[in-house]
N, C-alpha and C positions, 0 to 999 in steps of 0.2 A: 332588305329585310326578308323578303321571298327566298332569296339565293341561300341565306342564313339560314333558316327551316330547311332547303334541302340539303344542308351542309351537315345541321345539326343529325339530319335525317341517319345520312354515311355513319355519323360520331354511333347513335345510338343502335345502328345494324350491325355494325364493327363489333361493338362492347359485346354482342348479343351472339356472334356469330363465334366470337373468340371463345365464349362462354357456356358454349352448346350442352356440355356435358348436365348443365342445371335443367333443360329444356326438355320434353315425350317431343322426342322426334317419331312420327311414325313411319313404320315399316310401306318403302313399295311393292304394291301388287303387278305384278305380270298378265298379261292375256296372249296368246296368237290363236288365229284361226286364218282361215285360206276361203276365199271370196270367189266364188268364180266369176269370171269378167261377161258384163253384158254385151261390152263394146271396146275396139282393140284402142289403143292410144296413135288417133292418125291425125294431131295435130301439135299445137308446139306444149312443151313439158310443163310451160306457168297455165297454161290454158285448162290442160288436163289437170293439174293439180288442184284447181280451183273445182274443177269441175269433180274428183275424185272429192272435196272436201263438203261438195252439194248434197254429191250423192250418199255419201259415208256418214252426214252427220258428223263433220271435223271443223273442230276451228281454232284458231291461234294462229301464231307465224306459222309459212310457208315456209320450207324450203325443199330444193332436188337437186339430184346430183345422178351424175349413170357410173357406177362400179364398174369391176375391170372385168366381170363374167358379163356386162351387157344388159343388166337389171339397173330397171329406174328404183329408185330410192326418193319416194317423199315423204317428206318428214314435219308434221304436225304439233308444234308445241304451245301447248296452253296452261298456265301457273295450274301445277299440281296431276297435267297429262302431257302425253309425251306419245303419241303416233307414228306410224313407220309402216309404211307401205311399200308393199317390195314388189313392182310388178317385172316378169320374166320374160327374157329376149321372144318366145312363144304366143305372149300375151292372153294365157288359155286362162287364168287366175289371176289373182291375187293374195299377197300373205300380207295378213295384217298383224301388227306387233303394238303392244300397248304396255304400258307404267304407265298405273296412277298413284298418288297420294295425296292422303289424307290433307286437308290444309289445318293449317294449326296455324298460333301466335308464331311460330318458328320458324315455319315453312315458309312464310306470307313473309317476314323479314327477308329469308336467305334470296329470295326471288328479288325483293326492291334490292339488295344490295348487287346481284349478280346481272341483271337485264340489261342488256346496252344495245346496240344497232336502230337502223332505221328502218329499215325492214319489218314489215305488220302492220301495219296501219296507223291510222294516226295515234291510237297511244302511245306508241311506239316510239315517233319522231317526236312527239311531245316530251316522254319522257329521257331519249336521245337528245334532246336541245341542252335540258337542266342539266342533263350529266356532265356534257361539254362545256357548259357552261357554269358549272360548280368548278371545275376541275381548273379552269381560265382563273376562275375568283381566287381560287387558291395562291393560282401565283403572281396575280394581280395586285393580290392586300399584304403579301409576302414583300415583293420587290416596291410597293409606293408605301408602305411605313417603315420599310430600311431608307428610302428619300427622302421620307417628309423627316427622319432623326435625321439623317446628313446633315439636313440644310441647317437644322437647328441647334447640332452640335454644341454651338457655342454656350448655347442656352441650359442644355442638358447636358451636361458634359459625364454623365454618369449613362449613359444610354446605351454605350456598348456593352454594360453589365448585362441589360436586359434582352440585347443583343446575343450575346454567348451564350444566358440560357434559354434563350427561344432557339437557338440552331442547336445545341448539346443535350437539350430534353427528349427531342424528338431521335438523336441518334443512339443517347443512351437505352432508351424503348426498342429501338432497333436491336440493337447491338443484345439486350436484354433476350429478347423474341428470336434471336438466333443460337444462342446458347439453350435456349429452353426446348427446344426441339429436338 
């Protein structure tokens, strides 16, 4: 029944997300400004990024990466902000980049339906488990009620009707969603 509510959760993000046009999406804002640096980055890049997230006042997932000019790049994102940190092969600054938005009934949907990794902490893996685990359920209740009609065939002998429309509903939707584009 748990798995169901999160399942249901997809059904009602999906409907919502298809249907944006009805929804005040708000506009994101922009920020940068250039930081100068108290102290150069002389230890490992998870280290510093945490420690960039102390000092900054940042918080959400982690993550970094070093671009091909030799700038670290970490990047801060938190439902509704989005951080970016660009510190230079020099290490004399920093540039700080920022989008926020507004949270809305919209916003707060398009985040539950798009969130995945494990990465951030435990909500994170928390909500990572159910995802994986919704998505298992699907093909789990899929393939053991096409077995448990197998078996019973004899009994129902009318079961591949419900058969053909449960596989041709979902592809005529498909098929629908591709023309419509």
């Amino acid at each position: 029944m748990v798995m169901l509510l999160f399942l249901l959760m997809y059904v009602f993000s999906g409907v919502i997300l298809i249907n944006r046009v009805q929804f005040h999406v708000p506009e994101q804002v922009g920020e940068q400004k250039m930081v100068a640096l108290a102290e150069p980055m002389d230890e490992a890049p998870e280290v510093y990024a945490k420690k960039l997230a102390g000092e900054l006042d940042l918080k959400g997932r982690i993550a970094y990466r070093k671009d091909g000019n030799e700038n670290w790049i970490f990047n801060y994102n938190f439902p509704g902000t989005r951080v970016t940190v660009t510190l230079r092969p020099e290490q004399d600054s920093l540039q700080i980049s920022s989008v926020h938005q507004e949270r809305t009934f919209f916003t707060t949907v398009q985040q539950m339906h798009v969130l995945r990794g494990f990465r951030g902490g435990w909500p994170y893996t928390i909500w990572a488990i159910f995802y994986d685990a919704s998505c298992l359920a699907f093909v789990l209740f899929a393939v053991t009620g096409i077995l448990l009609w197998f078996r019973t065939r004899q009994k129902y002998p009318y079961g591949w009707i419900f058969l053909v429309i449960g596989i041709s509903i979902p592809l005529l939707f498909s098929y629908l969603f591709l023309l419509w584009r």
